[in-house]
Every structure is written in C-alpha cells, then in structure tokens.
C-alpha positions in Angstrom: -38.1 -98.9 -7.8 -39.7 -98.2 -11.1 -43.1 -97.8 -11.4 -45.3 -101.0 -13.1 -46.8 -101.0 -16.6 -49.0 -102.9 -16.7 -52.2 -102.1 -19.0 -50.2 -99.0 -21.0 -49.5 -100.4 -24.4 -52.9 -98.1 -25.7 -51.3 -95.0 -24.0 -48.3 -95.6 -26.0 -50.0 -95.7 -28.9 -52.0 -93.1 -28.1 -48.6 -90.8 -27.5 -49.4 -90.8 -23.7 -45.4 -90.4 -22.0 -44.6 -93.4 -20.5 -42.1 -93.4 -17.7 -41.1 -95.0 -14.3 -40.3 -94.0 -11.0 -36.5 -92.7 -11.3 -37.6 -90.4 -14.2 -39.4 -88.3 -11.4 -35.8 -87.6 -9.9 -34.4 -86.6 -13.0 -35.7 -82.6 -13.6 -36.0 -81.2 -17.4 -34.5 -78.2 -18.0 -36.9 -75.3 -19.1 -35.3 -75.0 -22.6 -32.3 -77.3 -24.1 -28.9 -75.6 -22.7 -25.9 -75.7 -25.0 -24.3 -79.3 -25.3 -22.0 -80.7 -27.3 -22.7 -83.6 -30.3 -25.1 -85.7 -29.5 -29.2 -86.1 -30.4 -29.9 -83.9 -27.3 -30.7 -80.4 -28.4 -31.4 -81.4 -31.5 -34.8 -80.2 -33.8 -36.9 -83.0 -35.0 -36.0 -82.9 -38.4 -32.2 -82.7 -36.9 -33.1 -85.9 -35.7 -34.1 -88.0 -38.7 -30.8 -86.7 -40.6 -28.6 -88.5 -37.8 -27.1 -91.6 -38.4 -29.3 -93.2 -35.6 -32.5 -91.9 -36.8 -31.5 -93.0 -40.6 -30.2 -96.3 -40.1 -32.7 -97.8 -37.6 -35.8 -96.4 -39.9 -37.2 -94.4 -36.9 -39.9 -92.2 -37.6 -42.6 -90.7 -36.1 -45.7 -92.7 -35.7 -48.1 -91.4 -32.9 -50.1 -88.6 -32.2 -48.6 -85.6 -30.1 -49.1 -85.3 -26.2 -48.5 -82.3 -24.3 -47.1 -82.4 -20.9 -47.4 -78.7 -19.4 -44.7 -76.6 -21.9 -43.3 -79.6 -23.2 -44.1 -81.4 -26.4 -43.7 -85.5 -26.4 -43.6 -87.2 -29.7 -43.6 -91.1 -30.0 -41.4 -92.6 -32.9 -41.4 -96.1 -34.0 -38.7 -98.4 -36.7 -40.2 -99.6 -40.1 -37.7 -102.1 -39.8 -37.4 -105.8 -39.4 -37.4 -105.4 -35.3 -40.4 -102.6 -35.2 -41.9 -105.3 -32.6 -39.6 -104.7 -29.8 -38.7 -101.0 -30.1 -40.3 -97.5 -28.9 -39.0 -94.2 -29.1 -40.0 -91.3 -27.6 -38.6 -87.7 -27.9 -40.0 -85.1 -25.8 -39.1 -81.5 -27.1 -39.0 -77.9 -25.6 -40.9 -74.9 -26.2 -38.1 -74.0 -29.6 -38.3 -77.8 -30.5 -35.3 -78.9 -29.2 -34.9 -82.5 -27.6 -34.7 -82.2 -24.2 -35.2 -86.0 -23.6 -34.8 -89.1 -25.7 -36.0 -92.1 -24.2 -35.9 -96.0 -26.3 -37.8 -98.9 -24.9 -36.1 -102.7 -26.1 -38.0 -105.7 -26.0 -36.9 -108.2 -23.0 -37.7 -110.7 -25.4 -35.4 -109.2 -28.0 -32.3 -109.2 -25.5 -32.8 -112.5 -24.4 -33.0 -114.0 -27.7 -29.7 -116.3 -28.6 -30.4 -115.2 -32.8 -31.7 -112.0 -31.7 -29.3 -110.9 -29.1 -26.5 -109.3 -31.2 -29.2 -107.1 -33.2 -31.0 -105.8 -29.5 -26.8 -104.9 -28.3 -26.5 -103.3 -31.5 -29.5 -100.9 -31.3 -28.7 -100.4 -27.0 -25.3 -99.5 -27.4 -26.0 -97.1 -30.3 -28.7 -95.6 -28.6 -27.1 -95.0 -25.4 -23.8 -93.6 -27.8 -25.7 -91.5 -30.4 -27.8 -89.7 -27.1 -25.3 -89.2 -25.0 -23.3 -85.7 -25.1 -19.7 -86.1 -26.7 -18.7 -84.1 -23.2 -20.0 -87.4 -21.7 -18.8 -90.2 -23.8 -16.3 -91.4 -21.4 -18.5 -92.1 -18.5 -20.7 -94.4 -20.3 -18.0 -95.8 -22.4 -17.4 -99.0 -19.8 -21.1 -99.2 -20.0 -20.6 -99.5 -23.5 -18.1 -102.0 -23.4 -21.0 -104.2 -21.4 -23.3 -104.0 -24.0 -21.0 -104.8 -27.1 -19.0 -107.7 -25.5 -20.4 -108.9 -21.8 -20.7 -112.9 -22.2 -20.8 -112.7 -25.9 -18.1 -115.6 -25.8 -20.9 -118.2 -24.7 -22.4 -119.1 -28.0 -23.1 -115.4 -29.2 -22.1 -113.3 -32.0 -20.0 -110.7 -31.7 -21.1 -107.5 -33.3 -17.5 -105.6 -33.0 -14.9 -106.0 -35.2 -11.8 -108.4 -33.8 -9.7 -105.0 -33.2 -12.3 -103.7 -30.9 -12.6 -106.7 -28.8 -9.6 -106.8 -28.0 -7.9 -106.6 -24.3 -11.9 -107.5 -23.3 -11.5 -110.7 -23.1 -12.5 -111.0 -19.5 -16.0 -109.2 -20.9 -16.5 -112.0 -23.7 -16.2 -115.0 -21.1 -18.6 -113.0 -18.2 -16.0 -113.0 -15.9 -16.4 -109.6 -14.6 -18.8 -108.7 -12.4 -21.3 -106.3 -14.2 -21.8 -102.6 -13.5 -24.9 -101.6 -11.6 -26.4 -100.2 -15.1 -25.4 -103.3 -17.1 -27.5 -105.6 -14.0 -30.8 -103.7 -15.3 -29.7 -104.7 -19.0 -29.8 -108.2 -17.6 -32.4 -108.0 -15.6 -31.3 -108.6 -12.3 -31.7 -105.3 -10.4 -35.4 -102.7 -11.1 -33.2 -99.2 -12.8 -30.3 -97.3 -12.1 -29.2 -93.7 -12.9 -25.7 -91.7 -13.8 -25.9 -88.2 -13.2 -23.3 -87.2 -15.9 -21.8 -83.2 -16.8 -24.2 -83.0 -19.5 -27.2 -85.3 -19.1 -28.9 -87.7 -17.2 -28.6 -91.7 -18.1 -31.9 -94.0 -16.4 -31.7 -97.4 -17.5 -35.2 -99.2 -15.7 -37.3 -102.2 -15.9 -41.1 -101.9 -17.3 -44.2 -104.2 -18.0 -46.8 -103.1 -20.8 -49.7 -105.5 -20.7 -47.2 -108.3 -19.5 -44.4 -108.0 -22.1 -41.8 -106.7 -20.4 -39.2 -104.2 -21.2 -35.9 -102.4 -20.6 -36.1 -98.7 -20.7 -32.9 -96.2 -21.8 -33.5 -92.5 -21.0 -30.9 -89.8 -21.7 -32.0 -86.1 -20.5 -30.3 -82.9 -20.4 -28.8 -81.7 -17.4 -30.5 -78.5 -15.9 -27.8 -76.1 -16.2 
C-alpha cells in the first residue's frame, strides 16, 4: 500500500523526495551500472538534450535535496499542463540518473478534453525511461495507455496504423493489466522488476489533489 500525501505539496517545492511505500522495496544502486538507451544513466544536461526533456519543456525548478550520497533534483514543464506534472531525477555521486520518477495529475487523466494529452506524456514517460533492454516488457503496458477505452468518446493519439489489431483495447474489452488498474485508479501501486530497472506505478495525495506516480530505477547489478 503506498504511503498517503497528504500536506507535501511545500516539500515538493522545497525539493524534499517524495515517494510511497513500494519505492522502499525498490534498492538504488550505489552508482548508475551500464544500460542501454534510455534516460537512466544519463547526466543532467544529457537529459535536457533528449527528446522527452525537449519536447515537454521540462526543466529544473526547485532547490537541491540530498538524501545520504545521492543528489535529488525536482524539474517541472513551462508548458500548457505545468499544473498537473512533477519530475524528479535523483542522481548519483558522477551525476548520473539513477532514478527518474513523474507525478500526473488525477485530474488530468480523468479529463474527457484532457485525457489524450495526460496518455501522451504517461506513455512517453514510461518509454523514454525505460532501458531499450526492457522495452518489451512494458510494451503491452504501453499499448494500455495509448488505446485502453479510447473508442468511448476519446481521441486517439496514435496514428490509424498503430491502432491497429487493438481493437479489443479501443472498446475496453480487455481486462486491464495489474499496472494499467493504478493508471485508472482502481488498485493503490504495482511494481515490475525488469533486467534493467525497476517500474512502480502508485497512487498519492498532496494536500487532497490526488495523483498517479511513475518511477523507473536502475536495477542493482
């Protein structure tokens, strides 16, 4: 069960690191091991040349914290949705990301005009962070974010060639993967132990707006 937040929105701010319960599980590795593409391992300024960093305006906009030999930096969009988005990046002793973590606005997912925009930013947060070495195990994960029920009076964000064969995805027909139920809200977090990283998808509360939190850390090799 993850932990509650209420009454943290000023430790946010204040570059405080922010987390729930299943985050305890998940161990950081002392330094960033080799991986393969992917924002993991990656030096700050590594970060803002990426296509995620570039194209969702996310920069860095908090003070720094220190958490024992780790540094945690809090990053936030200049962008039309900065309202319902946090970032944080917490970095080894060389700089390197050892965690990236991206908290979305319930609000933001729930809204009928909004909701193609929040699927847009989950799924290429949960792409862009995850190892290339571990694309295919989030990939039907993915799939869920792009195109579940997005046949009931919601735009689709794909284009028609990726949509297809998913039909059964567009009309909510399938039953939804354990990660994809916390998307929704209708179970507290879940977590995939992949080759490379570690994927925590939870549920959290910041002076009663509620949110839906995607960590990706790297495995301890």
């Amino acid at each position: 069960m993850f932990k509650p937040m209420f009454a943290l929105l000023g430790a946010i701010a204040l570059g405080v690191s922010f987390h729930a319960f299943g985050l305890d599980q998940v161990e950081l590795p002392e330094q960033a091991p080799a991986l393969s593409a992917g924002l993991l391992g990656s030096k700050e300024a590594e970060l803002y040349k990426s296509e995620f960093f570039s194209f969702f305006h996310i920069r860095a906009n908090g003070p720094v914290a220190q958490q024992g030999r780790y540094t945690i930096k809090s990053y936030g969009t200049s962008g039309d949705f900065k309202a319902f988005l946090q970032f944080k990046v917490t970095y080894d002793p060389q700089g390197k990301a050892v965690r990236i973590q991206a908290l979305v606005a319930r609000e933001f997912i729930d809204d009928v005009e909004l909701d193609p925009f929040a699927r847009d930013i989950m799924r290429s947060f949960v792409h862009d962070a995850t190892p290339k070495n571990d694309q295919a195990a989030v990939s039907g994960l993915l799939d869920e974010i792009s195109f579940f029920n997005v046949a009931h009076g919601r735009t689709i964000i794909m284009g028609g060639d990726e949509a297809k064969g998913k039909e059964k995805l567009l009309d909510g027909e399938t039953e939804p993967s354990a990660g994809y139920k916390v998307v929704q809200g209708k179970a507290p977090d879940f977590m995939q132990k992949n080759k490379e990283c570690v994927l925590t998808i939870g549920g959290a509360e910041i002076d009663g707006k509620r949110w839906v939190e995607f960590t990706v850390t790297a495995s301890v090799q």
